[in-house]
C-alpha positions as CSV (number, residue, x, y, z in Angstrom):
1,X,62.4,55.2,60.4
2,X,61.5,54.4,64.0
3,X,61.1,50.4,64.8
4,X,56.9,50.8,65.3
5,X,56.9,51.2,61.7
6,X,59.5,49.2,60.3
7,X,58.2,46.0,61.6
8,X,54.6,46.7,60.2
9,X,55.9,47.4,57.7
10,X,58.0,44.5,56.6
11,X,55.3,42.3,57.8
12,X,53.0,44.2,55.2
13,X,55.7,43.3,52.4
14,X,55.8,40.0,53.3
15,X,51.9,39.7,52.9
16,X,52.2,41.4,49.7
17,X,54.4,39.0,48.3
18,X,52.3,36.0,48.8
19,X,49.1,37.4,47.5
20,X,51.3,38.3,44.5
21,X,52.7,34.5,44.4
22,X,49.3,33.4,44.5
23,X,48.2,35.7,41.8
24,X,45.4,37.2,44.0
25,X,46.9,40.8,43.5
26,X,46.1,40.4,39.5
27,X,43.5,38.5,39.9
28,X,41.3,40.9,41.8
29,X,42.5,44.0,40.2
30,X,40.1,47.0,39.3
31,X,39.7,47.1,34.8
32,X,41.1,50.7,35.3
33,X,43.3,50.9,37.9
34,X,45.5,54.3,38.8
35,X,48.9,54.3,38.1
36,X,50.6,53.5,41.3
37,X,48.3,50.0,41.0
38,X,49.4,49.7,37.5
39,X,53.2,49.7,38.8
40,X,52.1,47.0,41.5
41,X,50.5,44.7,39.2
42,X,53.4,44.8,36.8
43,X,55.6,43.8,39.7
44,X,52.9,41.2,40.6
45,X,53.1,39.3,37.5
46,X,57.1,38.6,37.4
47,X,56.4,37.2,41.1
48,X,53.2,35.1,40.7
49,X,54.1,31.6,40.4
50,X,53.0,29.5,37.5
51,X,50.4,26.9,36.8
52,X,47.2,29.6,38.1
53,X,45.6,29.7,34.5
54,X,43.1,27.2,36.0
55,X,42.9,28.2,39.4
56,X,39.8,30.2,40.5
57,X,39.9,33.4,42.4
58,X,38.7,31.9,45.7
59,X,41.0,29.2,45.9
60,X,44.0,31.7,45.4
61,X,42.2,33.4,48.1
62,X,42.0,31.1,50.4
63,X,45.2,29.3,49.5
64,X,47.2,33.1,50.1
65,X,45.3,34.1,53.8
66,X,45.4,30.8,55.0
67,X,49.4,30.5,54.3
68,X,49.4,34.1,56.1
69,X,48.0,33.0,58.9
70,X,45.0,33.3,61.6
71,X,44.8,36.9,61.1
72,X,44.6,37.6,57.4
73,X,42.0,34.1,57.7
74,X,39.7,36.3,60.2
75,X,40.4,39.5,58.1
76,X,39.3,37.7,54.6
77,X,36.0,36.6,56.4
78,X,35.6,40.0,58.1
79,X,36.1,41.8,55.0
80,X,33.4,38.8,53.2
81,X,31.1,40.7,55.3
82,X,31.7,44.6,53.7
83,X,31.1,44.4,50.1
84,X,31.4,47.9,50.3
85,X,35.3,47.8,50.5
86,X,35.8,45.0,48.3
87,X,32.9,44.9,46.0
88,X,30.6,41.9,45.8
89,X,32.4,39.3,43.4
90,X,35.2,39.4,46.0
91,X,33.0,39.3,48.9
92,X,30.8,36.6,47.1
93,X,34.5,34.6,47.1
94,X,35.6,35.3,50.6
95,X,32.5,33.9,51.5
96,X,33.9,30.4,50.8
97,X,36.7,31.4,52.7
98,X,37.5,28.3,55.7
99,X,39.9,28.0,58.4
100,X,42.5,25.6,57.3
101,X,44.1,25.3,60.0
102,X,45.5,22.8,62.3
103,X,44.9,22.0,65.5
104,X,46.8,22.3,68.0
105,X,48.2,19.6,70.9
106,X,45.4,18.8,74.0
107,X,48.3,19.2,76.5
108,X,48.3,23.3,75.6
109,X,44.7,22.7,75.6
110,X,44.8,21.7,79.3
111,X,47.5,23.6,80.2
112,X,45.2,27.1,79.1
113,X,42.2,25.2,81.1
114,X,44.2,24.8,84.3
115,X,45.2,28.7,84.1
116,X,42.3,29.8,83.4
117,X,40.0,28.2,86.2
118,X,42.8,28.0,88.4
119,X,42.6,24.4,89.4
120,X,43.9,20.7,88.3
121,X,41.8,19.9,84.7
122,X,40.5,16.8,86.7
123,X,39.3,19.1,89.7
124,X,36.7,20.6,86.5
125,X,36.2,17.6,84.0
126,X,35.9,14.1,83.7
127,X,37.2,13.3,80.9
128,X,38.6,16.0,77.7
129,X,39.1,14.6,74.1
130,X,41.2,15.8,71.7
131,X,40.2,18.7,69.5
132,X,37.1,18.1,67.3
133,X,37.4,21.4,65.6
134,X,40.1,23.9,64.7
135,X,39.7,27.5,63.7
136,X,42.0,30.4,63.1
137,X,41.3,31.9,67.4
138,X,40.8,28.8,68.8
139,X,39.4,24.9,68.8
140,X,36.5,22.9,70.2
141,X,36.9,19.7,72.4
142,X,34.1,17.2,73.4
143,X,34.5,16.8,77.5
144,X,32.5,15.4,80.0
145,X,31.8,17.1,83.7
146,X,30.1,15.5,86.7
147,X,26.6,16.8,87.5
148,X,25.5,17.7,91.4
149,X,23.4,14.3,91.0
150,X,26.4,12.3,90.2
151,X,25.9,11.9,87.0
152,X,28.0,12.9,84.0
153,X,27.0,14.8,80.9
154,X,29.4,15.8,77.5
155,X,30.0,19.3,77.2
156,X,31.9,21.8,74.3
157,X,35.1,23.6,75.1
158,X,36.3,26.1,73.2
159,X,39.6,26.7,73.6
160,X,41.9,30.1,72.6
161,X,44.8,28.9,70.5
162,X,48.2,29.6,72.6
163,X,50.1,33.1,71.5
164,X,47.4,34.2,69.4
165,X,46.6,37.4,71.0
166,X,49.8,38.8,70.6
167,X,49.8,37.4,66.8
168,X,47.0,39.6,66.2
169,X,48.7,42.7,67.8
170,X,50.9,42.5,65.2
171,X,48.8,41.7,62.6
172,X,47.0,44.7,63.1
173,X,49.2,47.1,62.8
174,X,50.1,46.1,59.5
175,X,46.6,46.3,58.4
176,X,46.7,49.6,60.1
177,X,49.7,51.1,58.0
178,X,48.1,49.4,55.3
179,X,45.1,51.4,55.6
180,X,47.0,54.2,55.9
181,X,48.7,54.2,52.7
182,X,45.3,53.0,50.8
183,X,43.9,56.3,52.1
184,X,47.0,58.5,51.0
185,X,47.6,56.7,47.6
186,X,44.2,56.2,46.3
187,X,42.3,59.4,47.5
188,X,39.0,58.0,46.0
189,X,38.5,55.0,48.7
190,X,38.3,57.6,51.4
191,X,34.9,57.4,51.3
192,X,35.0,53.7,52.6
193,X,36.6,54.9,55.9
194,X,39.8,51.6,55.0
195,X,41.1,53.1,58.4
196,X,37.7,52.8,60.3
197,X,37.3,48.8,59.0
198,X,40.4,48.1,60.5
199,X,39.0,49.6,63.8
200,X,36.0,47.9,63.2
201,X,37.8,44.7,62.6
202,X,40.1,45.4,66.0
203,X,37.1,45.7,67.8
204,X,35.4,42.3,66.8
205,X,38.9,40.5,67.2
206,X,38.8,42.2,70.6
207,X,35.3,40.7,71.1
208,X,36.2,37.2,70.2
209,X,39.5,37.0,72.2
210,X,37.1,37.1,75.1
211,X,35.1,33.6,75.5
212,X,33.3,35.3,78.4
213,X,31.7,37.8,76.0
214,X,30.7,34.7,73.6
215,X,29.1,33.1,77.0
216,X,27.3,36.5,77.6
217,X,25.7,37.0,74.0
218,X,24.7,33.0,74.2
219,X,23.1,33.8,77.8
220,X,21.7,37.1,76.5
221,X,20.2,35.1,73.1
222,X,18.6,32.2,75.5
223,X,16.8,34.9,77.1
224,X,15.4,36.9,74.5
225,X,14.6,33.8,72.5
226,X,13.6,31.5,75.4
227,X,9.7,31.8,73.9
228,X,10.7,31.8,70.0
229,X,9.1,28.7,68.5
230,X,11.6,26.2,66.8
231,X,14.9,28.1,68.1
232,X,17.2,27.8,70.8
233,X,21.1,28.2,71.6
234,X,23.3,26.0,73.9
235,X,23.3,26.3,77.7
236,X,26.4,27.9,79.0
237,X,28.6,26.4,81.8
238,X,29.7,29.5,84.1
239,X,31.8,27.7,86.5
240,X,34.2,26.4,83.8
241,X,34.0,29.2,81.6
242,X,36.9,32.2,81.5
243,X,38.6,34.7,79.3
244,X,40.4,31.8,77.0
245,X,38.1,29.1,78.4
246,X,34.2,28.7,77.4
247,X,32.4,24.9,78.2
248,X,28.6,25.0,76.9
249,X,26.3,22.4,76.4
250,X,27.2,19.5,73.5
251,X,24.2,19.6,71.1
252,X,23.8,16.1,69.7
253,X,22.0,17.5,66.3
254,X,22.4,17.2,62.7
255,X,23.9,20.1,60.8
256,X,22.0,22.3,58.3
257,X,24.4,21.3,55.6
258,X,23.4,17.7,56.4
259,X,20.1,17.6,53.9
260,X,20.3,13.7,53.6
261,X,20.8,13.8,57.9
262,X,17.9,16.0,58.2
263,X,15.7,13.9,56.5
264,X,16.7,10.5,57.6
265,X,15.8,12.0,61.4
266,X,12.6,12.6,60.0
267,X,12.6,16.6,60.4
268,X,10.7,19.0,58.1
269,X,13.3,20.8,56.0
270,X,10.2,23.3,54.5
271,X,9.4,24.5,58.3
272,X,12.8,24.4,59.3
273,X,13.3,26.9,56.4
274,X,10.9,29.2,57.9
275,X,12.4,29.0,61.4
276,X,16.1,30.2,59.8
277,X,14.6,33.3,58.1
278,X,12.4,34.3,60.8
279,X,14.3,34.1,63.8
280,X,16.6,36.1,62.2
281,X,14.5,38.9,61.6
282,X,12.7,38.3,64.8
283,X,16.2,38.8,67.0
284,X,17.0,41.8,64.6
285,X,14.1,43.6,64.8
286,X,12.0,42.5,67.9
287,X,15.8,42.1,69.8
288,X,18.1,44.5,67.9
289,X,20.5,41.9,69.3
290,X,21.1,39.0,66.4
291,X,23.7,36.1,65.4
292,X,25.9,37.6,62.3
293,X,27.1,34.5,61.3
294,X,24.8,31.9,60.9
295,X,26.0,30.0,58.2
296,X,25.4,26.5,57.8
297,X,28.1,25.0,59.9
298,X,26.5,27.2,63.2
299,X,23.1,25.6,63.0
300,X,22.1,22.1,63.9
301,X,18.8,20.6,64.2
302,X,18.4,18.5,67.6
303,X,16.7,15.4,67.9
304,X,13.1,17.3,69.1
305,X,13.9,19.5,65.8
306,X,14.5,22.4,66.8
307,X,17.3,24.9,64.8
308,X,20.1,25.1,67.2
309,X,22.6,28.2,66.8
310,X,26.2,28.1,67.8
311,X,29.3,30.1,67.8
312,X,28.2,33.3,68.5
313,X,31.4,35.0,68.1
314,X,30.0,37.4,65.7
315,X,27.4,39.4,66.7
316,X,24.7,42.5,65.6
317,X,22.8,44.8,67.0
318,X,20.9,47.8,66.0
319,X,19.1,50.3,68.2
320,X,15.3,51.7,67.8
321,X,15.8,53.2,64.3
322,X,17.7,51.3,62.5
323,X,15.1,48.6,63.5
324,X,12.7,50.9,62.2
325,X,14.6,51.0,59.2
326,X,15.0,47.6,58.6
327,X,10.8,46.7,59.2
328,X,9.6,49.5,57.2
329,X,12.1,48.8,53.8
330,X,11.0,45.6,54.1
331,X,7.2,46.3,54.9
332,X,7.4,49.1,52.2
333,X,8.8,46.5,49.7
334,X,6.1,43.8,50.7
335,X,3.5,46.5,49.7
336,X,5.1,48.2,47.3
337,X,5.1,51.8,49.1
338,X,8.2,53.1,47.3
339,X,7.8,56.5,48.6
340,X,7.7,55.9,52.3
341,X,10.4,53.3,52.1
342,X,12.4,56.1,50.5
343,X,11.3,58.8,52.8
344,X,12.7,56.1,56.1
345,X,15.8,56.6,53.9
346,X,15.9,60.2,54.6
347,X,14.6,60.1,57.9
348,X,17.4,57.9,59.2
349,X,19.6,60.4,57.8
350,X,20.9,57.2,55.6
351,X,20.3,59.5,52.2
352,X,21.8,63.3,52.4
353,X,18.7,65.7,52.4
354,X,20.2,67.2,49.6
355,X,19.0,64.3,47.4
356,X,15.5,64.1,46.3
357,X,12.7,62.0,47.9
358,X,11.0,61.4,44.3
359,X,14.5,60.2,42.9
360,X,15.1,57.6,45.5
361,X,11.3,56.6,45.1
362,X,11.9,56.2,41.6
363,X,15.4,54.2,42.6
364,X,13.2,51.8,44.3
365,X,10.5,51.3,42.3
366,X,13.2,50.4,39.7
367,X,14.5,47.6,42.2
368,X,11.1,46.1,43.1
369,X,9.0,46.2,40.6
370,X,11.2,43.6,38.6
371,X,10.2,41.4,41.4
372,X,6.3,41.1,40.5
373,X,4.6,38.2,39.2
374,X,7.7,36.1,39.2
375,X,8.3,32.7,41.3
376,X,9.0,32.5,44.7
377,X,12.1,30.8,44.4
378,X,13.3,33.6,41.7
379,X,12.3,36.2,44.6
380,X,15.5,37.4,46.3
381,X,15.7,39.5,49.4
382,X,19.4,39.4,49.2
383,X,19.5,40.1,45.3
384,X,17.2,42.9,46.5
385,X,19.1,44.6,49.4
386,X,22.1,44.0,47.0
387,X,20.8,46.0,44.5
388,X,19.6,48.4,46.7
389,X,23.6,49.0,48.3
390,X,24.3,49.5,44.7
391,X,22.8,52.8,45.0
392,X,24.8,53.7,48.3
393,X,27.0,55.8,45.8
394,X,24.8,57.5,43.4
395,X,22.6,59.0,45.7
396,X,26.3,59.6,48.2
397,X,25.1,57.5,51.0
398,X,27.6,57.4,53.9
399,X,28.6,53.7,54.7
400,X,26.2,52.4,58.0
401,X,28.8,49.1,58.6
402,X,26.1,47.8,61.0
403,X,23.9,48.0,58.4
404,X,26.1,46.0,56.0
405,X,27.1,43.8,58.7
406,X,22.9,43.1,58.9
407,X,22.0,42.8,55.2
408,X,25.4,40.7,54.6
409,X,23.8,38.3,57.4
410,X,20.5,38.2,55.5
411,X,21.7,37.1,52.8
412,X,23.5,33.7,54.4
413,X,20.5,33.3,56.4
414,X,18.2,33.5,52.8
415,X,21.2,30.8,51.4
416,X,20.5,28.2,54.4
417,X,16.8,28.9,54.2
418,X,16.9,28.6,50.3
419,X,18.9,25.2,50.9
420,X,16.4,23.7,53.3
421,X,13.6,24.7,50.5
422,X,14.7,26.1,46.9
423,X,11.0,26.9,46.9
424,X,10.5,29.4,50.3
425,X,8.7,32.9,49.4
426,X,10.9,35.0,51.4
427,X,8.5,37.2,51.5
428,X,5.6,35.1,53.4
429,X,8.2,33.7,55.4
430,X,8.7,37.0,56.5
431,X,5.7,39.6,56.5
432,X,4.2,37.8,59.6
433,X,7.3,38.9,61.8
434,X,7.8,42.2,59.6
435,X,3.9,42.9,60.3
436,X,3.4,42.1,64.1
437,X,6.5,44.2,64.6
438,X,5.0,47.7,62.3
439,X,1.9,46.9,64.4
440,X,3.5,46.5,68.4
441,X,5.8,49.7,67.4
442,X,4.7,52.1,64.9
443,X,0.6,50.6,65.3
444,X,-2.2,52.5,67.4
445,X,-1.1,50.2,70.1
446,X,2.4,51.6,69.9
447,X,0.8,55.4,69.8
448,X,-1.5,54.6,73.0
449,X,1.8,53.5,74.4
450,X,3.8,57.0,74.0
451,X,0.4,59.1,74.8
452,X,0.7,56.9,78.1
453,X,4.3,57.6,78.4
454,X,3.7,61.2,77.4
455,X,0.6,60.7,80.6
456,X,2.5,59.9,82.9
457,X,5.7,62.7,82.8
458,X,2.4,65.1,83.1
459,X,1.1,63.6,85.9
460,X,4.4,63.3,87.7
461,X,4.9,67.0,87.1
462,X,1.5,67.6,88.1
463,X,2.2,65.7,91.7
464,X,5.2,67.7,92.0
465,X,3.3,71.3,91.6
466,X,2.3,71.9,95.4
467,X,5.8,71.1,96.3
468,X,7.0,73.7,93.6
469,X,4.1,76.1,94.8
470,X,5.5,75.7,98.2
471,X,9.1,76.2,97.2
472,X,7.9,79.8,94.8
473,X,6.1,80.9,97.9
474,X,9.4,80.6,100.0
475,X,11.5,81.9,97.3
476,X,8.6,85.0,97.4
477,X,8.7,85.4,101.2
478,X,12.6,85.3,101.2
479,X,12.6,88.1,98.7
480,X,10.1,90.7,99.9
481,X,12.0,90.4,103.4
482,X,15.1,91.0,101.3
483,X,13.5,93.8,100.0
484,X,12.6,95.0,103.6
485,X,15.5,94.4,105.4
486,X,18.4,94.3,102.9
487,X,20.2,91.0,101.8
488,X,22.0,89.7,105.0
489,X,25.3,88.1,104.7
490,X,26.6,85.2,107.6
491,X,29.5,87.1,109.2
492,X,32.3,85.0,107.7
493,X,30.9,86.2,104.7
494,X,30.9,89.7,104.9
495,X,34.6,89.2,106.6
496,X,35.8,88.0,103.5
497,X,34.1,91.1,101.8
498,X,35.6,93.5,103.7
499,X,39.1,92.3,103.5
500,X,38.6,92.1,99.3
501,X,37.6,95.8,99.9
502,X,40.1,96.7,102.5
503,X,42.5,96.0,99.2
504,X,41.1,98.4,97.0
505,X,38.9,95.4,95.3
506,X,35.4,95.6,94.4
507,X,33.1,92.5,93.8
508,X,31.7,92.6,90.4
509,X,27.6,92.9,90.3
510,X,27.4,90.2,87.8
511,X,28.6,87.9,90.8
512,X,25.8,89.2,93.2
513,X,23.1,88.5,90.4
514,X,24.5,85.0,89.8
515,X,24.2,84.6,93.7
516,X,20.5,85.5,93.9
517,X,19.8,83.1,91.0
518,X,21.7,80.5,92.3
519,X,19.7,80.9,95.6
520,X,16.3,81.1,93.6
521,X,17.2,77.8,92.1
522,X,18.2,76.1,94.8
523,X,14.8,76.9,96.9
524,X,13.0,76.4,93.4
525,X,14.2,73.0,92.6
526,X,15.8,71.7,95.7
């Protein structure tokens, strides 16, 4: 057994026995599990230590990634985010999942700082504090910098914890092998792609390794939001930001969590609701570009009270139709159009065309109907697009993990908004961003806006027909003097002929046809 796969693999045993010590192997087992997982669990339960009777699933959770280490913290609170894999019940716990881990010493703070920008810490700060904030890739410091005008202001800096790139090299290909062997024991989770939500998770670790790409989705947010009322995101500070280095603004705010906070500064928690749910679907469907984790400790209200999103280490997007997607579900729900919302199923190729229209109507109606007449605060838009996953199987809809990744989001942002005001109707909060988006893009605004696009690729073929005219006329005159005077051939050209003949070769007429084409086009088209 070659070394690439020993090493995963004993790092992969090692895992195995600490989620079996903390009783999380039993404690999340399937009622009917095959036979190979009936083997594990029975090995499980001579390992897991005692005294767990108590202990919740969540807390062994917790207590079993976090001894693991950075990378089985980031993969528990990746995998929160694809209920798909898991199910919901573990998702629901992983959601509770926090970084307990500590921080590491400000000199390898400074000492990343000074590589990074290439200069003395002093040359770039003022002053740097020790860590405020320690999570599994890296920690936050409160730092001052001097301003052009001599001033000085406080500033964040984020910090990658030392070594932990190569930790998560590691890491992953033990959840690689572990994928692996899910997919070849347990032929029935092939379906859920285990392989493809490690590269999924790869990718996003990728991502987050990279404070620059953290600065560039915090620039690109400030722009497209720059005119949203009640929401902004930090300022970012280029000229001290690199790879394992970003320095943003400090936002002096209270956070979301903070109810007593919020109301002592005099803010109002009811509109601040509002704000959290429709930014959100602003950015996803006006932007296709939103924050996928904004959960209560990434949003602060500053003192002019507006919401304030940080950490934007996560992020979503969604191109044209899956924004369509999103708007018309929900505008189909808000009106009760079960048929179209199912037939935006079908046309996004979400539901195989084998299935049929009426069924998934009916599928629907069965999910929103229970939702008449009741109380706004019993009125879930999570519950619903919970309910509405459920069906992913029966009707054998393929897994869409941006999708997931965007109805797992909505339903933090619906807890924080539901926190602010256990009374918001998500679905007023909502249909005024839902609506002004079905009427900019699918409206007859939208359809004046493809006949004008549709306009103007006539009219630029229509300024281009004398030149064409021109060019057929050319093509014309070349080939009635062709037709005159033979097809003439430059000398080296007919050289090279005669020496292929000379050999007892003849040129195919397929090739002299392809010529005169290829000559026709050219004079046709330029």
């Amino acid at each position: 057994m070659s070394g690439a796969v020993v090493g995963p693999l004993l790092r992969l045993a090692r895992a195995g026995f600490v989620l079996a010590r903390e009783g999380v192997l039993r404690a999340m087992a399937p009622p009917d599990p095959p036979t190979i997982g009936r083997i594990v669990l029975a090995v499980s339960a001579l390992i897991e230590r005692r005294g767990l009777t108590g202990v919740d699933r969540g807390t062994r959770v917790s207590e079993a990634l976090n001894r693991l280490g950075p990378s089985y913290v980031k993969l528990g609170q990746f995998l929160a985010t694809r209920p798909d894999v898991v199910g919901r019940d573990m998702a629901k716990d992983l959601e509770a999942l926090q970084d307990r881990v500590a921080s590491f010493p400000l000199a390898d703070s400074i000492a990343t700082i000074e590589r990074a920008l290439q200069r003395p810490w002093q040359a770039a700060f003022v002053s740097i504090g020790p860590p405020v904030a320690a999570a599994s890739i890296a920690q936050v410091h409160k730092a001052r910098v001097r301003t052009p005008d001599g001033e000085t202001r406080e500033v964040a800096v984020k910090v990658l914890r030392p070594g932990v790139e190569a930790r998560f090299r590691r890491d992953l290909d033990s959840f690689y092998l572990a994928a692996r062997l899910i997919e070849w024991l347990v032929p029935a989770v092939r379906r859920l792609r285990p392989v493809a939500v490690v590269d999924t998770l790869a990718r996003s670790v990728r991502l987050e390794m990279d404070l620059r790409l953290e600065a560039a989705a915090l620039s690109e947010m400030a722009e497209n939001s720059r005119n949203d009322p009640g929401f902004r995101v930090p300022g970012v500070d280029w000229e001290r930001t690199a790879k394992p280095v970003l320095t943003l603004e400090w936002v002096d705010g209270v956070k979301v969590s903070n109810l007593a906070g919020i109301e002592a500064a005099g803010h109002d928690r009811v509109a601040l609701s509002k704000t959290v749910m429709q930014s959100f679907l602003r950015h996803a469907m006006r932007d296709g570009f939103f924050h996928a984790d904004m959960h209560q400790g990434n949003l602060f209200v500053d003192p002019a009270g507006l919401l304030v999103a940080v950490d934007f280490g996560i992020t979503g997007r969604l191109n044209p139709a899956e924004r369509r997607f999103l708007a018309e579900i929900l505008f189909g729900f808000i009106r009760r159009d079960y048929l179209r919302t199912a037939e935006v199923h079908f046309e996004a190729g979400y539901v195989p065309p084998e299935q049929e229209v009426e069924v998934f109507a009916q599928a629907l109606r069965a999910i929103g109907e229970p939702l008449r007449d009741r109380p706004a605060r019993e009125i879930s838009m999570a519950h619903l697009l919970n309910q509405l996953f459920e069906y992913t199987e029966v009707f054998d809809m393929k897994t869409q993990p941006r999708l997931i990744l965007l109805q797992k989001t909505m339903v933090v942002v619906e807890g924080v908004a539901r926190t602010l005001d256990p009374d918001l109707d998500i679905w007023t909060a909502s249909e005024p961003v839902v609506r002004e988006w079905i009427e900019r893009n699918l409206g007859p605004g939208a359809k004046l806006g493809e006949l004008a696009g549709s306009a103007g690729a006539v009219g630029g073929l229509v300024m281009r027909l004398p030149a064409l005219a021109e060019r057929v006329e050319t093509v014309s005159a070349g080939l009635a003097d062709m037709t005159r005077h033979g097809f003439r051939l430059d000398e080296e050209t007919a050289r090279a002929i005669g020496r292929e003949e000379g050999r007892g070769r003849r040129l195919p007429t397929w090739i002299g046809a392809l010529a005169l084409a290829a000559i026709a086009l050219k004079l046709l088209f330029g």
